[in-house]
C-alpha positions as CSV (number, residue, x, y, z in Angstrom):
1,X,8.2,19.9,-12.6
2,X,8.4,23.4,-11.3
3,X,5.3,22.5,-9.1
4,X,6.8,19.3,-7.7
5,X,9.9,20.0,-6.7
6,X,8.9,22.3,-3.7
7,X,7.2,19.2,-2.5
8,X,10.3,16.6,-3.1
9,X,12.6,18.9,-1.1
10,X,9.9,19.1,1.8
11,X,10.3,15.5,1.9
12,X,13.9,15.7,1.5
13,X,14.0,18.3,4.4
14,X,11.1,16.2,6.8
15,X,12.6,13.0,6.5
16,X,15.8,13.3,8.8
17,X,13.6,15.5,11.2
18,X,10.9,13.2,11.4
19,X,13.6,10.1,12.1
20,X,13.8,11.9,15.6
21,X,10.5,11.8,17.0
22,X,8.3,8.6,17.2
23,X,4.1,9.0,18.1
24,X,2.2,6.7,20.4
25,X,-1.4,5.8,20.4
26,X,-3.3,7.9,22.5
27,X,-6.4,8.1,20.0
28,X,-9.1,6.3,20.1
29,X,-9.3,3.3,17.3
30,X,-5.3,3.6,17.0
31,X,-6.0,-0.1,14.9
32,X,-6.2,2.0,12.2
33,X,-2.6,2.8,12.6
34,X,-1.5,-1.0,12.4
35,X,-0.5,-1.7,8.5
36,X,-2.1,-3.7,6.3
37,X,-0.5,-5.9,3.8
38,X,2.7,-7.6,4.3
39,X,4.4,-6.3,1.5
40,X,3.6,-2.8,2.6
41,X,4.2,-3.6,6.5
42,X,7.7,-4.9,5.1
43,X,8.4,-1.7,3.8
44,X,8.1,-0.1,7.1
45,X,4.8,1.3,6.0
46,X,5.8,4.2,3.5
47,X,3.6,3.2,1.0
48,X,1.8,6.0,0.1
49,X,3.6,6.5,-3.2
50,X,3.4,2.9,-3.9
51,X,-0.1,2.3,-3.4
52,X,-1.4,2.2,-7.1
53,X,-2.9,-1.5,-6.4
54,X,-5.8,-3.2,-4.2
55,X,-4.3,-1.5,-0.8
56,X,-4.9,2.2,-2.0
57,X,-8.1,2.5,-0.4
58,X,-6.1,2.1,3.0
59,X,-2.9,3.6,2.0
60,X,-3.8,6.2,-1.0
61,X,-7.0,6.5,-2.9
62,X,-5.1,8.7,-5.6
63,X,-3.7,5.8,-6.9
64,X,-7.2,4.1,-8.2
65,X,-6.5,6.3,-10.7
66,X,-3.7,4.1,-12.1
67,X,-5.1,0.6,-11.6
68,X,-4.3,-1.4,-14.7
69,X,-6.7,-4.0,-13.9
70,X,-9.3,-5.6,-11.4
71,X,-7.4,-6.7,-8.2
72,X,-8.6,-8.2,-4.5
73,X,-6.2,-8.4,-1.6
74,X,-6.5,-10.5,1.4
75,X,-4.7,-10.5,5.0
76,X,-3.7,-12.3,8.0
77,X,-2.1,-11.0,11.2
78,X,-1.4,-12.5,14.3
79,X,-0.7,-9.6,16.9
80,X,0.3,-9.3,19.7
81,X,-0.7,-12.1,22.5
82,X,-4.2,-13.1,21.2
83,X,-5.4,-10.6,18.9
84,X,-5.8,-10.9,15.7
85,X,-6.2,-8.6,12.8
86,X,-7.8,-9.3,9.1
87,X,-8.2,-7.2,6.3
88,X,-9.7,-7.8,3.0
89,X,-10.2,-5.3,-0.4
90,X,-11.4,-5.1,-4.1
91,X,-10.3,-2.4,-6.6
92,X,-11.5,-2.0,-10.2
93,X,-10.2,0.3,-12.9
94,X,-13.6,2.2,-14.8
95,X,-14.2,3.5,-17.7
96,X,-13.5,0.4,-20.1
97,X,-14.1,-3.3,-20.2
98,X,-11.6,-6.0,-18.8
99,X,-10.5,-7.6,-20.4
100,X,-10.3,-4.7,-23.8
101,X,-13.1,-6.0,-26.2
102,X,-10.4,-5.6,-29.0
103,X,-7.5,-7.7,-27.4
104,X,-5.6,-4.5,-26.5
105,X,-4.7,-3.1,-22.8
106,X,-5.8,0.3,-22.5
107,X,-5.5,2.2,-19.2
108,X,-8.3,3.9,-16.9
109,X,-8.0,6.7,-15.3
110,X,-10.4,6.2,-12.3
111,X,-11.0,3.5,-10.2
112,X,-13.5,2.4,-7.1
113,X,-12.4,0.2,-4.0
114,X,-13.5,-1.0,-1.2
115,X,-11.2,-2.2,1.9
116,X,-12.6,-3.7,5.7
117,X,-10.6,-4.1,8.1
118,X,-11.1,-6.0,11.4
119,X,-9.3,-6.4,15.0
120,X,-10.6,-9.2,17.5
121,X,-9.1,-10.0,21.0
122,X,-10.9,-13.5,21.4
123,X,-12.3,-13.9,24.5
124,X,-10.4,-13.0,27.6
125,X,-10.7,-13.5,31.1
126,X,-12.9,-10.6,33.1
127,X,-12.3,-10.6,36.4
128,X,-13.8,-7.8,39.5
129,X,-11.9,-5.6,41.7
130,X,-11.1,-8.7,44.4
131,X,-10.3,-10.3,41.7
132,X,-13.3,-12.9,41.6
133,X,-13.9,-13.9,37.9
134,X,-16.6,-12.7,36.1
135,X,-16.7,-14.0,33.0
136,X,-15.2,-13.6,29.5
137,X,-15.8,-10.5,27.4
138,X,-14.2,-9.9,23.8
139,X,-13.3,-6.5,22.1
140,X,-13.1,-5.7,18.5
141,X,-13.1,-2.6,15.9
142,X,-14.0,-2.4,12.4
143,X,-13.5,0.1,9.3
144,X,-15.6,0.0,6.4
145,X,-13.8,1.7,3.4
146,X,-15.1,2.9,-0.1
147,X,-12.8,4.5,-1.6
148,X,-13.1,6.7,-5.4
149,X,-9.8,7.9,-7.2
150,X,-9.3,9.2,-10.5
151,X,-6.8,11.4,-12.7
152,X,-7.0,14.6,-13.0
153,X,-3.9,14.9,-15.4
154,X,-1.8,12.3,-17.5
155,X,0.9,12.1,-14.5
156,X,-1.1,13.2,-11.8
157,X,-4.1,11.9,-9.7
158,X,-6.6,13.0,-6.8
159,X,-8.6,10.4,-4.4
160,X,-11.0,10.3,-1.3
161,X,-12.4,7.5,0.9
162,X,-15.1,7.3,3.0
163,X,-15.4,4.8,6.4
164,X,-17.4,3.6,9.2
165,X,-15.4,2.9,12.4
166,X,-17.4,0.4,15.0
167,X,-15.8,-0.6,18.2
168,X,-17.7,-2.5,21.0
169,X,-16.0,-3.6,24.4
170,X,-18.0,-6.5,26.0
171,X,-21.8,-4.5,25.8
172,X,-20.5,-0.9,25.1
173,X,-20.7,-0.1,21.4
174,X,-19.2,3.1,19.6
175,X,-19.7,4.4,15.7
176,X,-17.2,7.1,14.0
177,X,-17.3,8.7,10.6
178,X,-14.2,9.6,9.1
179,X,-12.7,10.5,5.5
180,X,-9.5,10.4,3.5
181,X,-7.8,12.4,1.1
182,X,-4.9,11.4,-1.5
183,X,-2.6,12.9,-4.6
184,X,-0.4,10.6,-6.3
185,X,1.7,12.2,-9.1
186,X,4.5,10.5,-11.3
187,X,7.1,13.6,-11.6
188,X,9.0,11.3,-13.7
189,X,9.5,7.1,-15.0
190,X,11.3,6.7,-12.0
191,X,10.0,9.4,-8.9
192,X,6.6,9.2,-7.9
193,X,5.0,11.7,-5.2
194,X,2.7,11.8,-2.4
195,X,0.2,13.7,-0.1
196,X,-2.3,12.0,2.1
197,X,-4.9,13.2,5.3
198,X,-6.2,9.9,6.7
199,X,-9.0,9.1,9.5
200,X,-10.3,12.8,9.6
201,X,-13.5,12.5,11.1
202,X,-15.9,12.4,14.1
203,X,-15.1,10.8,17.6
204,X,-15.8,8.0,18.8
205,X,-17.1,7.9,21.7
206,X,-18.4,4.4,23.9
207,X,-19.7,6.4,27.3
208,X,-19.7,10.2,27.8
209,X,-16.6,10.5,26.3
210,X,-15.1,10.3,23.2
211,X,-12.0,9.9,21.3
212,X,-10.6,11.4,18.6
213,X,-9.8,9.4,15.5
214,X,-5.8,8.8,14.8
215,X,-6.0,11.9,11.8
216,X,-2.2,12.1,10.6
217,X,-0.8,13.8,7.3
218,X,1.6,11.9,5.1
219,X,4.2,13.3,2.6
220,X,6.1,10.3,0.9
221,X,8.3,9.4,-2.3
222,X,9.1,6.4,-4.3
223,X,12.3,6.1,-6.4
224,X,12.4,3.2,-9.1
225,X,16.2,3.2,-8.8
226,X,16.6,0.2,-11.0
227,X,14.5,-2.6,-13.1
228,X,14.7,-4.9,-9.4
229,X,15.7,-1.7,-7.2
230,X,12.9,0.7,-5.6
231,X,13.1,2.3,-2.2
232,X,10.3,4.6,-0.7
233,X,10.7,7.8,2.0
234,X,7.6,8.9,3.9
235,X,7.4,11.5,6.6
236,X,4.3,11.5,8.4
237,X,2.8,14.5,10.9
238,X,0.3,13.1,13.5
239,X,-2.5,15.1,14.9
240,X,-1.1,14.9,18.7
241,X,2.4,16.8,17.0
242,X,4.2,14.4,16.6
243,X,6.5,13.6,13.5
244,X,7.7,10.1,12.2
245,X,9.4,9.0,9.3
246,X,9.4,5.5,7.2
247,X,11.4,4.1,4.8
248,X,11.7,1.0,2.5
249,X,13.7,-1.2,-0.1
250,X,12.2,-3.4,-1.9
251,X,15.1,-5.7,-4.0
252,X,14.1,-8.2,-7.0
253,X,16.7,-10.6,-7.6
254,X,15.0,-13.0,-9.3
255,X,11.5,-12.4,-10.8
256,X,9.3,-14.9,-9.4
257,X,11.1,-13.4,-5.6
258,X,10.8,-10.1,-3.8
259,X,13.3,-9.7,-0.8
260,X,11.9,-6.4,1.2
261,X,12.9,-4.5,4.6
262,X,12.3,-1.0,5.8
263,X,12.5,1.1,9.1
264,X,9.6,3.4,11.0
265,X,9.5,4.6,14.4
266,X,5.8,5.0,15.1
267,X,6.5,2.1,17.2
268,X,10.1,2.3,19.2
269,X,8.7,4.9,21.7
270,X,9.5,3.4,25.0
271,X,11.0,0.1,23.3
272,X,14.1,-0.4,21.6
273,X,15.2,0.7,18.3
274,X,14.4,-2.9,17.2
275,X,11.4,-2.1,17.1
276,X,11.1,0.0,14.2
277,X,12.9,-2.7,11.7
278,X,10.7,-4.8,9.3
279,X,11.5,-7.7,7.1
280,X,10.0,-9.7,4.6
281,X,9.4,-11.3,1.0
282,X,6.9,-12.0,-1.8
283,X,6.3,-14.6,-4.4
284,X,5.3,-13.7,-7.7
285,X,3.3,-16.6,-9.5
286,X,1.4,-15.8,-12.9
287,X,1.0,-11.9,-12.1
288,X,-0.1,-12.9,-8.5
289,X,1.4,-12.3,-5.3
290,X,1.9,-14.4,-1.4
291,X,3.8,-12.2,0.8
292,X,4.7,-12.4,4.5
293,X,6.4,-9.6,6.8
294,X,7.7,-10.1,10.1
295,X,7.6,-7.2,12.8
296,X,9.3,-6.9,16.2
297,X,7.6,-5.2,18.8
298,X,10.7,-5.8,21.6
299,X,9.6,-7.1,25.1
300,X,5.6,-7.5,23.1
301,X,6.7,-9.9,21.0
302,X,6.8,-10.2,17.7
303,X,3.9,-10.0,14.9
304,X,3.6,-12.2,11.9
305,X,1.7,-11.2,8.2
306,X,0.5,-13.3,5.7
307,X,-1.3,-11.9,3.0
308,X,-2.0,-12.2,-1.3
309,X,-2.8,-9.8,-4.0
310,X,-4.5,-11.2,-7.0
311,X,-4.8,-9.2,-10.3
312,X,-7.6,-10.3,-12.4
313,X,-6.4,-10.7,-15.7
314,X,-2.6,-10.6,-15.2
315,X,-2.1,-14.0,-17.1
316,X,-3.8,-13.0,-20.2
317,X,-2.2,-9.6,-20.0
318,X,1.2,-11.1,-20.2
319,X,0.1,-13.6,-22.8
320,X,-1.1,-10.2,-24.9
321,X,2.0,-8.8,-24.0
322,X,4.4,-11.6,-25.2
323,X,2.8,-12.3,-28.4
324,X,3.5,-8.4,-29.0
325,X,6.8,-8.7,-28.0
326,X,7.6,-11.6,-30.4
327,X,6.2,-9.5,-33.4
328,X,8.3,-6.8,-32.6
329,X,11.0,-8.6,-32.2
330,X,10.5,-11.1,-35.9
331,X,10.6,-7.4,-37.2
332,X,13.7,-6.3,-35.8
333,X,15.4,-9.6,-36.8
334,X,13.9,-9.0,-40.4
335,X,17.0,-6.2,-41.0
336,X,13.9,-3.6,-41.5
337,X,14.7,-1.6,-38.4
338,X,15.9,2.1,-38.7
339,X,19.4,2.6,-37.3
340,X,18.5,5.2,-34.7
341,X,15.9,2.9,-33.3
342,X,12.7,5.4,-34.1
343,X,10.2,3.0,-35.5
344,X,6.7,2.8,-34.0
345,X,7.1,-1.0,-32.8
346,X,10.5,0.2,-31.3
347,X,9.4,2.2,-29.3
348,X,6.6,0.2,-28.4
349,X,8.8,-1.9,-27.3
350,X,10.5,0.0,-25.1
351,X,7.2,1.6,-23.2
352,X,6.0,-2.3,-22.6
353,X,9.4,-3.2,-21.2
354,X,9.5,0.5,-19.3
355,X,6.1,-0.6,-17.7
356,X,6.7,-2.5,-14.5
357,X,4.0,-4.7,-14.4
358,X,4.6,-5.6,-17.8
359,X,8.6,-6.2,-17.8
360,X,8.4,-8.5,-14.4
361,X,6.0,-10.7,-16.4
362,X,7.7,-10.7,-19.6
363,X,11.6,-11.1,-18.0
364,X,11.3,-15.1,-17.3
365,X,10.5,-15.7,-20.7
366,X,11.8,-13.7,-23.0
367,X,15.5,-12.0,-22.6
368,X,14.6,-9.0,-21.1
369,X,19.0,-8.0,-21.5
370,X,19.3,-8.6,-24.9
């Protein structure tokens, strides 16, 4: 704790600073900047203390350390006027066998993903200096991911991630290399910290000139401030000197229901402060997630997310999970419990109901506040 505390109060310290400045895009492949997810977007993009789950090789590849289980993530984005934005990953704990060959979970501590994403303009109207049309042309970037985290200690893990970057503007075509590098370490059952460098890496260049890759360094925090209460602080330092912050809430009011909104201005320079505000909800079905975000870009218009994160193995998880629970809990009613609650299956208890994962899915059907 004496090591992570410097850190916490440089976020502390960052985070009203950097809610001064915002960055614009003068890089070359600034898609990379656009979020992915909806339930990240929603949280105005500071997930880089959240991102122990199928969008870590975008967001954090620390947190592959602390997969719990197999998971693929899938995204639609309408953007701004006709462009269009898609983004697909798979992430899977190693080290052990999924489900455990004895019927137990057990937890890995290293992981391998892999993320693409993908923007397209469709076609659009080229026209020449007159004026005279002269056919359609199209644009589009990609970024190939693979992505390697693992821990290093019981709290604390380290991550990189290697990608391609493609672009191509009608017949011009342009390749980039770039890397990033992620820490993810839980300072406590509620505070989880941060460090990332993303998109570090060559140019890219379509003619003589190229472009430097948007390289930015992120510091961010996630407080579980409550069983259905967690909010998230990131402060993030671009390469052209700019600072910006994001934040996040993320309520719970009902299990199967995620309510989400959060704030960032990376995107109100030269627009209104409207456009930092994001919104949006997920639906929790068997372990799975649908969630949608909605962005307003001011006098651009506004941008729409769909996207789903499905966890292999999430229903027979909880199943394992319940059937423990009821054991425990035929004990405790048997009047063979020790008064100060020390037990083994007490406090068993208590770690699978501590575990987030595993008290959303046991909550509907078991009482959770008894």
């Amino acid at each position: 704790m004496k090591r992570i505390f410097p850190l916490l109060l440089l976020i502390f310290v960052l985070q009203p600073v950097a809610f001064l400045w915002g960055s614009n895009g003068t890089e070359g492949a600034s898609f990379l900047d656009i979020p992915v997810g909806a339930a990240p977007a929603a949280l105005g993009s500071a997930y880089s203390a959240l991102a122990t789950d199928a969008y870590a090789p975008v967001y954090n590849p620390a947190g592959l350390g602390f997969l719990s289980a197999p998971q693929l993530s899938a995204q639609h984005l309408d953007y701004l006027e006709s462009i269009h934005y898609e983004f697909g990953s798979f992430v899977i704990p190693l080290g052990r066998s999924w489900p455990a060959a004895d019927g137990e979970p057990r937890t890995a501590n290293r992981g391998l993903g892999g993320s693409i994403q993908y923007l397209g303009s469709g076609d659009i109207a080229g026209t020449s200096p007159s004026g005279a049309p002269i056919g359609d042309f199209s644009v589009r970037y990609a970024a190939y991911s693979l992505s390697y985290g693992q821990k290093v200690t019981d709290r604390c893990a380290l991550g990189v991630t290697g990608k391609i970057v493609d672009g191509k503007i009608d017949d011009a075509a342009a390749r980039a290399y770039a890397g990033d590098a992620g820490a993810m370490c839980q300072a406590s059952e509620k505070v989880t910290l941060s460090a990332t460098a993303n998109n570090v890496g060559s140019k890219l260049t379509f003619t003589s000139q190229g472009d430097s890759l948007p390289a930015a360094y992120h510091l961010g925090a996630a407080f579980h401030l409550q069983n259905s209460l967690k909010s998230t602080l990131e402060g993030v330092y671009s390469q052209t000197g700019l600072l910006s912050g994001r934040t996040g809430v993320e309520w719970t009011p009902i299990d199967m229901i995620s309510l989400r909104t959060g704030y960032k201005t990376d995107t109100i320079k030269g627009l209104s402060p409207l456009a930092g505000l994001t919104v949006g909800m997920g639906i929790h079905v068997f372990g799975q997630e649908f969630a949608y975000a909605w962005l307003p870009y001011g006098d651009l218009g506004d941008t729409q997310y769909f996207s789903m994160l499905i966890k292999f193995g999430a229903r027979e998880e909880t199943r394992r999970n319940l059937i423990q629970y009821q054991a425990i809990r035929q004990h405790r009613n048997s009047g063979t419990r020790d008064i100060n609650n020390n037990e083994p299956e007490y406090q068993q208890l208590m770690q699978l109901l501590n575990d987030d994962e595993n008290r959303d899915a046991l909550a509907p059907m078991v009482g959770v506040g008894q």
